[in-house]
CHARMM internal coordinates of N, CA and C (Angstrom, degrees):
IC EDIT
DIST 1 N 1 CA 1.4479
DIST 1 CA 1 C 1.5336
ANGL 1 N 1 CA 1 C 111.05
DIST 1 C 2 N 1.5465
ANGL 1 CA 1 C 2 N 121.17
DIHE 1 N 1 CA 1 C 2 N -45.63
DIST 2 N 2 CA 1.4422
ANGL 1 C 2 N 2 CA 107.47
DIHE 1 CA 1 C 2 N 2 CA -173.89
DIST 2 CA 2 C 1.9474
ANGL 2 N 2 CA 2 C 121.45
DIHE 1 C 2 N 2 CA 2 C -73.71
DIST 2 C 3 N 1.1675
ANGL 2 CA 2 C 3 N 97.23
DIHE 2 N 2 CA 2 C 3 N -0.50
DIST 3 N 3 CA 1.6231
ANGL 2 C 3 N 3 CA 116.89
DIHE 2 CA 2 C 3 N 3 CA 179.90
DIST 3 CA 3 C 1.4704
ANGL 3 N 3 CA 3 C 98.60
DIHE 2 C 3 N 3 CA 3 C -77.49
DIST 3 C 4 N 1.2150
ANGL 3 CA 3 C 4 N 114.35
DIHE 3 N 3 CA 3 C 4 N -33.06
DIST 4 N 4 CA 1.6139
ANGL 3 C 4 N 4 CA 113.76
DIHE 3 CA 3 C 4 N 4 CA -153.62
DIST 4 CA 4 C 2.0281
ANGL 4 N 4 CA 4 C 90.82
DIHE 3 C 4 N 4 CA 4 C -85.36
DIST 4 C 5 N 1.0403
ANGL 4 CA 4 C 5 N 102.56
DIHE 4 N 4 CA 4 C 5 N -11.60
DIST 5 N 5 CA 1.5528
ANGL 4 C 5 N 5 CA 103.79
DIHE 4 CA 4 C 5 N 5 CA -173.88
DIST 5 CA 5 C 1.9676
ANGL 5 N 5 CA 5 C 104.10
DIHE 4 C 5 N 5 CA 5 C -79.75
DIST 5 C 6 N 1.2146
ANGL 5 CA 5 C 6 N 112.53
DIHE 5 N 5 CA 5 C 6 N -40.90
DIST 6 N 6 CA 1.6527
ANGL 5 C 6 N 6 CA 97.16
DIHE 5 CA 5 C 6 N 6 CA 159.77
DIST 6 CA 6 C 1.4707
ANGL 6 N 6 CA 6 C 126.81
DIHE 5 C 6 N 6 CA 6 C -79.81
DIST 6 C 7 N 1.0685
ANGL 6 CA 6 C 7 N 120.34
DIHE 6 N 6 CA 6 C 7 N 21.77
DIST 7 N 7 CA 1.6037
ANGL 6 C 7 N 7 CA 128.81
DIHE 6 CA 6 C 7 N 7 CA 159.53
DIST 7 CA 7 C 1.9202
ANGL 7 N 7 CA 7 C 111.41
DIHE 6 C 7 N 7 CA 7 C -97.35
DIST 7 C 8 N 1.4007
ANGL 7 CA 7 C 8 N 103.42
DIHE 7 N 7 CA 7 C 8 N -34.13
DIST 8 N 8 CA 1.2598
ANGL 7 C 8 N 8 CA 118.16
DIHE 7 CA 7 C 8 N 8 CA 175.22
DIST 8 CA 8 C 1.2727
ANGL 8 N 8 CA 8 C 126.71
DIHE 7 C 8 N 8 CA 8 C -87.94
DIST 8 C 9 N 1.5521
ANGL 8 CA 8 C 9 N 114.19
DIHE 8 N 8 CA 8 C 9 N -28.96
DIST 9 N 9 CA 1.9606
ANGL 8 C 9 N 9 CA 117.92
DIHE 8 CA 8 C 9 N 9 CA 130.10
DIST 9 CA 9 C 1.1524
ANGL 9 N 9 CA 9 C 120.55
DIHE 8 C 9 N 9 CA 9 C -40.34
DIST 9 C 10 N 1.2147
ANGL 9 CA 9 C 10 N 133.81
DIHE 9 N 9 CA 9 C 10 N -69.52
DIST 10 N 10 CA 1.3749
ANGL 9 C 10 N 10 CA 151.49
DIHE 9 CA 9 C 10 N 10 CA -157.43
DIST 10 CA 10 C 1.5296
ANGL 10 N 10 CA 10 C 97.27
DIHE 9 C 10 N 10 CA 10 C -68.17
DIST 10 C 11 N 1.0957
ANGL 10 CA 10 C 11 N 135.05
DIHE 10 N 10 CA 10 C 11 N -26.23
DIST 11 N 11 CA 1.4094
ANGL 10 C 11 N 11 CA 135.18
DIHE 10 CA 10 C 11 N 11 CA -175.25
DIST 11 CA 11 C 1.8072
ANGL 11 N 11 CA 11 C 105.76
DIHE 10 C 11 N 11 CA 11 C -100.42
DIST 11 C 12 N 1.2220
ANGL 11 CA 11 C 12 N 127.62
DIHE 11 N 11 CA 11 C 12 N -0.41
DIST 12 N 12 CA 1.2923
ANGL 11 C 12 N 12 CA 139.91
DIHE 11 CA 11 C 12 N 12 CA -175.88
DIST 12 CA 12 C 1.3358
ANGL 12 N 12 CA 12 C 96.22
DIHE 11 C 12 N 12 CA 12 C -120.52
DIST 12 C 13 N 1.1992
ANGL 12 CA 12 C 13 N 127.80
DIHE 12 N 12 CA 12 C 13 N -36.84
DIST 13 N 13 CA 1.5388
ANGL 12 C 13 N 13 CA 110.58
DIHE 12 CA 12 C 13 N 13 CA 163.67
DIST 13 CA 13 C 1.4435
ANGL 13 N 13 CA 13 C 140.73
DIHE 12 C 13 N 13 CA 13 C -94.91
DIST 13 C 14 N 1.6125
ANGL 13 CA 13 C 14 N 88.10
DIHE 13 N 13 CA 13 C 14 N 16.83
DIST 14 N 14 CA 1.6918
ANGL 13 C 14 N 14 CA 110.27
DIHE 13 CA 13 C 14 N 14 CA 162.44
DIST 14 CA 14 C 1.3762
ANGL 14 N 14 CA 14 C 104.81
DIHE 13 C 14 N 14 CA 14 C -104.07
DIST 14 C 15 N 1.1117
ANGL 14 CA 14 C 15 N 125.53
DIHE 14 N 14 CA 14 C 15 N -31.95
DIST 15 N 15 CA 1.6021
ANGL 14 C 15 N 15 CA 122.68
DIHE 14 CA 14 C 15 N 15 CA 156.96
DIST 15 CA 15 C 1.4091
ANGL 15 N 15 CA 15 C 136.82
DIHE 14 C 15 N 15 CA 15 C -42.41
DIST 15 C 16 N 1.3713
ANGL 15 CA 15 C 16 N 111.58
DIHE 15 N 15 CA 15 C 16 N -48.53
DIST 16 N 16 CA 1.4356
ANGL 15 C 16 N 16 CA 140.50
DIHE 15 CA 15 C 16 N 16 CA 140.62
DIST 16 CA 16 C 1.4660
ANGL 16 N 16 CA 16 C 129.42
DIHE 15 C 16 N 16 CA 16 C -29.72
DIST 16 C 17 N 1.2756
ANGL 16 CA 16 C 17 N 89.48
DIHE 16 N 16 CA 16 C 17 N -71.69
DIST 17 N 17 CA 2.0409
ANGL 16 C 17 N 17 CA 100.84
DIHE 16 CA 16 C 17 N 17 CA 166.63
DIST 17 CA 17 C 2.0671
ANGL 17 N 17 CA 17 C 112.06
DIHE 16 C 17 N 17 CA 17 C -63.49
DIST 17 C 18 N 1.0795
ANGL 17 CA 17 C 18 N 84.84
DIHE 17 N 17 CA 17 C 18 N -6.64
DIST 18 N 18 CA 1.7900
ANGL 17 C 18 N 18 CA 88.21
DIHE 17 CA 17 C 18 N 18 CA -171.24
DIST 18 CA 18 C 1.2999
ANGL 18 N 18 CA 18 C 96.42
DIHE 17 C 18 N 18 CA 18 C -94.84
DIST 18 C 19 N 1.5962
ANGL 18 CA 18 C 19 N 123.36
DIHE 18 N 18 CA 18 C 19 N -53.25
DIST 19 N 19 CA 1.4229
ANGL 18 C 19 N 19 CA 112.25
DIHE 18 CA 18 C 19 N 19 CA 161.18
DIST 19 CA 19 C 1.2969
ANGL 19 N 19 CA 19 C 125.81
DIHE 18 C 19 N 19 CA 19 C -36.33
DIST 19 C 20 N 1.3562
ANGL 19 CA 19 C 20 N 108.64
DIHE 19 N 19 CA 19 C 20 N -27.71
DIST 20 N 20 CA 1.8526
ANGL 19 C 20 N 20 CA 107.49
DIHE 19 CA 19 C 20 N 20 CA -170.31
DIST 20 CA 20 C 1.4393
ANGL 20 N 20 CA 20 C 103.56
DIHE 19 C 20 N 20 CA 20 C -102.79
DIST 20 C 21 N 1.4490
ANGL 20 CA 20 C 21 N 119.60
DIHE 20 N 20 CA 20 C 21 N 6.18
DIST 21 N 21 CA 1.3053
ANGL 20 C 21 N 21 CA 106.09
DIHE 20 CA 20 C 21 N 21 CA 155.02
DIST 21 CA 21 C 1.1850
ANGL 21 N 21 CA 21 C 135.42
DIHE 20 C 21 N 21 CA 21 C -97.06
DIST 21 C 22 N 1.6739
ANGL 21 CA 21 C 22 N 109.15
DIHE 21 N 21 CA 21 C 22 N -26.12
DIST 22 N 22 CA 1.4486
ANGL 21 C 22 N 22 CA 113.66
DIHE 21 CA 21 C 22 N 22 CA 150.82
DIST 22 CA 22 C 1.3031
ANGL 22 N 22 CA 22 C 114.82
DIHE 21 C 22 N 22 CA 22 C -33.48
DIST 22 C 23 N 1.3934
ANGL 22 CA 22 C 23 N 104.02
DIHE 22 N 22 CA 22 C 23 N -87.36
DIST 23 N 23 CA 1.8866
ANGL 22 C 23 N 23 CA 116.97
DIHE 22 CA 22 C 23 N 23 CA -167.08
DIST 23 CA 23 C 1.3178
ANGL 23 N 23 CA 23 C 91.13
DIHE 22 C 23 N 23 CA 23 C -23.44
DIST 23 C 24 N 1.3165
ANGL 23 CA 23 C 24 N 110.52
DIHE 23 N 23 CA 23 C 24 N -80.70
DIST 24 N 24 CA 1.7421
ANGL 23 C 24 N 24 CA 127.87
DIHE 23 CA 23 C 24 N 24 CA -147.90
DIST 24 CA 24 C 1.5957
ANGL 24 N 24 CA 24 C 91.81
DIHE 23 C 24 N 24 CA 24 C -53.14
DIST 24 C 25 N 1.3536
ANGL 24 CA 24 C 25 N 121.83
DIHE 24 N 24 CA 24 C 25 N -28.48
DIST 25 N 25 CA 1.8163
ANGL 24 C 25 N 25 CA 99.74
DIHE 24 CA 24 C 25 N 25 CA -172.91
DIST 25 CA 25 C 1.5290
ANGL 25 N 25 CA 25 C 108.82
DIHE 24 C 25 N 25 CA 25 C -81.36
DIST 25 C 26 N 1.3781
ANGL 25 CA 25 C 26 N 111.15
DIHE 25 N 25 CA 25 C 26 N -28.07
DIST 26 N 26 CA 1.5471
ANGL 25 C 26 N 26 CA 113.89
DIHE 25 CA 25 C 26 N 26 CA 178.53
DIST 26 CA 26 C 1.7859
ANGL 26 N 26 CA 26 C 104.12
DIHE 25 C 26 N 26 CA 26 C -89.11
DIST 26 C 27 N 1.0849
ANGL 26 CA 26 C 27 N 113.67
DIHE 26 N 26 CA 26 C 27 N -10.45
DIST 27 N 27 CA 1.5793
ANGL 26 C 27 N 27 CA 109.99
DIHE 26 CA 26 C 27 N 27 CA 163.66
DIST 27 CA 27 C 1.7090
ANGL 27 N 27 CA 27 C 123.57
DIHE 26 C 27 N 27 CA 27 C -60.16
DIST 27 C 28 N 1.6340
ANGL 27 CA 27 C 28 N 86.23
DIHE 27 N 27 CA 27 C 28 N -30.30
DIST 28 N 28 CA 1.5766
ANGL 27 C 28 N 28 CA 102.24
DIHE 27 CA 27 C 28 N 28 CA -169.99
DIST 28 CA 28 C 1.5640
ANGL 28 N 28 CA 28 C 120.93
DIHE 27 C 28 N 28 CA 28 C 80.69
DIST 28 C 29 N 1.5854
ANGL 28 CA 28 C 29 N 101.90
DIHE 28 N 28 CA 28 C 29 N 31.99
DIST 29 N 29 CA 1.7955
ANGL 28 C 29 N 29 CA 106.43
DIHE 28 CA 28 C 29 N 29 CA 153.19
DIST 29 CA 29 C 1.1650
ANGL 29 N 29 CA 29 C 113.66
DIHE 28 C 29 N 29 CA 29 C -126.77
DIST 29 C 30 N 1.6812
ANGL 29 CA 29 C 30 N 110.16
DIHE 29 N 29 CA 29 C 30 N 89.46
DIST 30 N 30 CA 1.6190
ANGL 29 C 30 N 30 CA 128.02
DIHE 29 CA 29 C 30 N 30 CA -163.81
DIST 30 CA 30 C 1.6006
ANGL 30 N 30 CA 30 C 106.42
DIHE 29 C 30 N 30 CA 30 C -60.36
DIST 30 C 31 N 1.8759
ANGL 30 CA 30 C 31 N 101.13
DIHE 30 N 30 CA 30 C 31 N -38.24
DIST 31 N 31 CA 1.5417
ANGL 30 C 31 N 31 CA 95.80
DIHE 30 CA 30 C 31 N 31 CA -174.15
DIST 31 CA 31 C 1.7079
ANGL 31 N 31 CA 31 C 117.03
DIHE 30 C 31 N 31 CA 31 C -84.96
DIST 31 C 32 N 1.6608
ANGL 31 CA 31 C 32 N 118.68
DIHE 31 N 31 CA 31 C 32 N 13.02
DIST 32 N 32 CA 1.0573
ANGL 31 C 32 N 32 CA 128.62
DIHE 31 CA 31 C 32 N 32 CA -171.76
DIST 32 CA 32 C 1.8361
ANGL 32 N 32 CA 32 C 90.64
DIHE 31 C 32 N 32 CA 32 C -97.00
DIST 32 C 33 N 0.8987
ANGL 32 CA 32 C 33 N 85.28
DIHE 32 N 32 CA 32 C 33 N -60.51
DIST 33 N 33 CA 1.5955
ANGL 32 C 33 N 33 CA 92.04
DIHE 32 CA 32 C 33 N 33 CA 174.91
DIST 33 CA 33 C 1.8077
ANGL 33 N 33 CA 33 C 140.96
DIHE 32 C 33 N 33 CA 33 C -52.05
DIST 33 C 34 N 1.2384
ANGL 33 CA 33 C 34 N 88.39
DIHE 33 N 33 CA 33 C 34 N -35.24
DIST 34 N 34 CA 1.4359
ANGL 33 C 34 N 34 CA 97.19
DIHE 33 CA 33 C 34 N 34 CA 161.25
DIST 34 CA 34 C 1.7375
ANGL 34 N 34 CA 34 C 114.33
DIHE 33 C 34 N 34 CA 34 C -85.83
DIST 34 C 35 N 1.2377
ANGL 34 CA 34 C 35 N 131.35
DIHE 34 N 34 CA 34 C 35 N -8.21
DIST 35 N 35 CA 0.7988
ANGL 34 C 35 N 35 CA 136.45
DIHE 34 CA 34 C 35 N 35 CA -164.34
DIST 35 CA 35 C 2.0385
ANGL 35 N 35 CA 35 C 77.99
DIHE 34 C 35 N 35 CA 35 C -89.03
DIST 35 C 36 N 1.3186
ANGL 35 CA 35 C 36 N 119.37
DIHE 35 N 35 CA 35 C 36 N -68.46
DIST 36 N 36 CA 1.7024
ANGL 35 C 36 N 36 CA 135.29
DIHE 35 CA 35 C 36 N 36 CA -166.32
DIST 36 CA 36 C 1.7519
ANGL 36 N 36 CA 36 C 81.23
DIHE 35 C 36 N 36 CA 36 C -38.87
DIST 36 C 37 N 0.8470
ANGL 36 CA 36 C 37 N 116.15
DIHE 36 N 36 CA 36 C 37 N -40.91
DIST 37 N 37 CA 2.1248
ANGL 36 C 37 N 37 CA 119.15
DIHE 36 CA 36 C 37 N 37 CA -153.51
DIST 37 CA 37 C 1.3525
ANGL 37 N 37 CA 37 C 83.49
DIHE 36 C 37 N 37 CA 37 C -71.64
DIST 37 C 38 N 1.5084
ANGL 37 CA 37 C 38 N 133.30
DIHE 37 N 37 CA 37 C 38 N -80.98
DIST 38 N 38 CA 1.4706
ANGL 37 C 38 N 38 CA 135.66
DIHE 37 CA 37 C 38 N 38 CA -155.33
DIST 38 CA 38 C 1.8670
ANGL 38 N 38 CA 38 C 102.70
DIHE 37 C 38 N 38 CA 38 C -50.87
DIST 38 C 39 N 1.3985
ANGL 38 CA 38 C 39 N 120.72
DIHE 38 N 38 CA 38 C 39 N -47.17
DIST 39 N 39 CA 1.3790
ANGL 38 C 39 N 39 CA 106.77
DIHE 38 CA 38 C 39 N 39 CA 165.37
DIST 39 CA 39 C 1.3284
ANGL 39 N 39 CA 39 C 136.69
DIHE 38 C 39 N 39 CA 39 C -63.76
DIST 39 C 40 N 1.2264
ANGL 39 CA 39 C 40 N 107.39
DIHE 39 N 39 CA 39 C 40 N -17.11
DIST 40 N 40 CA 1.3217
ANGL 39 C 40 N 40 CA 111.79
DIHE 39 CA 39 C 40 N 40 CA 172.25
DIST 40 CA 40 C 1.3927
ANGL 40 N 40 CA 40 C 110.89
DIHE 39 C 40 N 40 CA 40 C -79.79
DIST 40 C 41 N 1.4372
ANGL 40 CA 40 C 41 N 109.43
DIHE 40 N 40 CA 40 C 41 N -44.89
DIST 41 N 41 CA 1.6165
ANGL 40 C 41 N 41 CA 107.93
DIHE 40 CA 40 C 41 N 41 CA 164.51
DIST 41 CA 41 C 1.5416
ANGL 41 N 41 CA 41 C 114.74
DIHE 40 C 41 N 41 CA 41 C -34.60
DIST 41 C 42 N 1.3076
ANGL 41 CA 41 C 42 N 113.75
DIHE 41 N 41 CA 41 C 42 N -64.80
DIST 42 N 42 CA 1.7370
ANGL 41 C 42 N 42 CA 125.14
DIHE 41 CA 41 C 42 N 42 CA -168.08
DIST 42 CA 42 C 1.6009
ANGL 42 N 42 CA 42 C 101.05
DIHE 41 C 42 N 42 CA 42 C -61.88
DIST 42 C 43 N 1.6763
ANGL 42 CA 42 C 43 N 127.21
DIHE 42 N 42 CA 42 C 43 N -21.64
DIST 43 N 43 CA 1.2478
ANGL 42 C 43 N 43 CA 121.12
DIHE 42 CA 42 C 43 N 43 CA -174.00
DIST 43 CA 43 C 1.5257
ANGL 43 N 43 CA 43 C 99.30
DIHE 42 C 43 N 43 CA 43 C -93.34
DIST 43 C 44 N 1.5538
ANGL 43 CA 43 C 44 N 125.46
DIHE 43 N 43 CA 43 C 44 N -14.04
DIST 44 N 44 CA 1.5545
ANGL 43 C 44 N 44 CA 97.74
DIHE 43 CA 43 C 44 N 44 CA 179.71
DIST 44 CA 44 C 1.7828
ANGL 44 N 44 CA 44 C 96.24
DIHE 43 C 44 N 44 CA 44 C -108.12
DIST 44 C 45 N 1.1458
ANGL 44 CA 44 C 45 N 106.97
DIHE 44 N 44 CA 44 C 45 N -18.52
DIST 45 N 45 CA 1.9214
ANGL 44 C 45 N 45 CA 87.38
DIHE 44 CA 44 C 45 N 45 CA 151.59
DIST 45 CA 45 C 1.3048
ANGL 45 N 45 CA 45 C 122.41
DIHE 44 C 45 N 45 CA 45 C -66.28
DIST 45 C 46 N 1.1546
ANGL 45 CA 45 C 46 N 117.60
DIHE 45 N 45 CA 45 C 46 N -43.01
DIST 46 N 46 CA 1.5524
ANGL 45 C 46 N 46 CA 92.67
DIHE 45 CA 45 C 46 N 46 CA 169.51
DIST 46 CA 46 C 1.5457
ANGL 46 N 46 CA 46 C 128.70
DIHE 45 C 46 N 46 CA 46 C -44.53
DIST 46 C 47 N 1.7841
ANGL 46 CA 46 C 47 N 98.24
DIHE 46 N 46 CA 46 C 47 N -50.82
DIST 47 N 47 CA 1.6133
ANGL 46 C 47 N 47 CA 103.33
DIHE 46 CA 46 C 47 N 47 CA -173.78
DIST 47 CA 47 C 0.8895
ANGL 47 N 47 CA 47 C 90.28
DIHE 46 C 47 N 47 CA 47 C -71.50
DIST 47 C 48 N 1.1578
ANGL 47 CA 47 C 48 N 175.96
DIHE 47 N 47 CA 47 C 48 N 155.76
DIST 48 N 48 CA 1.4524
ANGL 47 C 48 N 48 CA 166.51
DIHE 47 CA 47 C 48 N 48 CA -4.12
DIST 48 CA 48 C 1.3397
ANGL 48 N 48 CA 48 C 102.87
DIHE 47 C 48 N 48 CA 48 C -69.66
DIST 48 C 49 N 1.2675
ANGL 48 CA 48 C 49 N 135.68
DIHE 48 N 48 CA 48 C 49 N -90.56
DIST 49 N 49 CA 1.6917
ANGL 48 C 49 N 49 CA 126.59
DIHE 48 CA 48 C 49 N 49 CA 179.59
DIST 49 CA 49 C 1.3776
ANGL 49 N 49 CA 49 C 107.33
DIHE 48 C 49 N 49 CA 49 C -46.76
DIST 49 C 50 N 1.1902
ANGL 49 CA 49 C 50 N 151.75
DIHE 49 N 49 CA 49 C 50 N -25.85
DIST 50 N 50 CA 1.0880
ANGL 49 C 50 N 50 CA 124.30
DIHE 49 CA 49 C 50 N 50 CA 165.29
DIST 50 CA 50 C 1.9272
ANGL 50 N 50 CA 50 C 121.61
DIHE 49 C 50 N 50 CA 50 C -72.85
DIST 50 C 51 N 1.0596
ANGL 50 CA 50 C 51 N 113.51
DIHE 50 N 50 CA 50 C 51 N -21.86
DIST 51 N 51 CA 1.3418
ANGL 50 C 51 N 51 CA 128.47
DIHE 50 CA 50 C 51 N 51 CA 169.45
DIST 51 CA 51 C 1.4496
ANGL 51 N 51 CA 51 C 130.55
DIHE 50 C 51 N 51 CA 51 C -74.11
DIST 51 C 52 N 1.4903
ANGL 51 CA 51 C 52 N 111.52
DIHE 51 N 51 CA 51 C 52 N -27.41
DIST 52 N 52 CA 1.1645
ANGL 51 C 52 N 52 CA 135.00
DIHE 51 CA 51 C 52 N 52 CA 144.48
DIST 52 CA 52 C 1.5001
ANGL 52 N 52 CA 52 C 131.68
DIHE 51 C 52 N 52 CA 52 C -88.39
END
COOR INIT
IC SEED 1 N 1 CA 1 C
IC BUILD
């Protein structure tokens, strides 16, 4: 059970970075933002292989 809690981080801090790609895309720093998207990508692969 306490393992399963950094899969359930890792999925809250792709949530997080997803917020900051909104803002930042309607802010108008597209390459700030896609940059927030690709980490968030690598943060819900993580939570996923680590959860599996």
């Amino acid at each position: 059970m306490d393992q399963q809690w950094v899969g359930v981080l890792l999925l809250g801090v792709a949530g997080f970075l997803l917020g900051g790609v909104y803002s930042t895309w309607r802010g108008g720093s597209r390459v700030l933002a896609v940059a927030f998207g690709l980490a968030a990508l690598v943060a819900v692969g993580g939570a996923v292989a680590w959860l599996v």
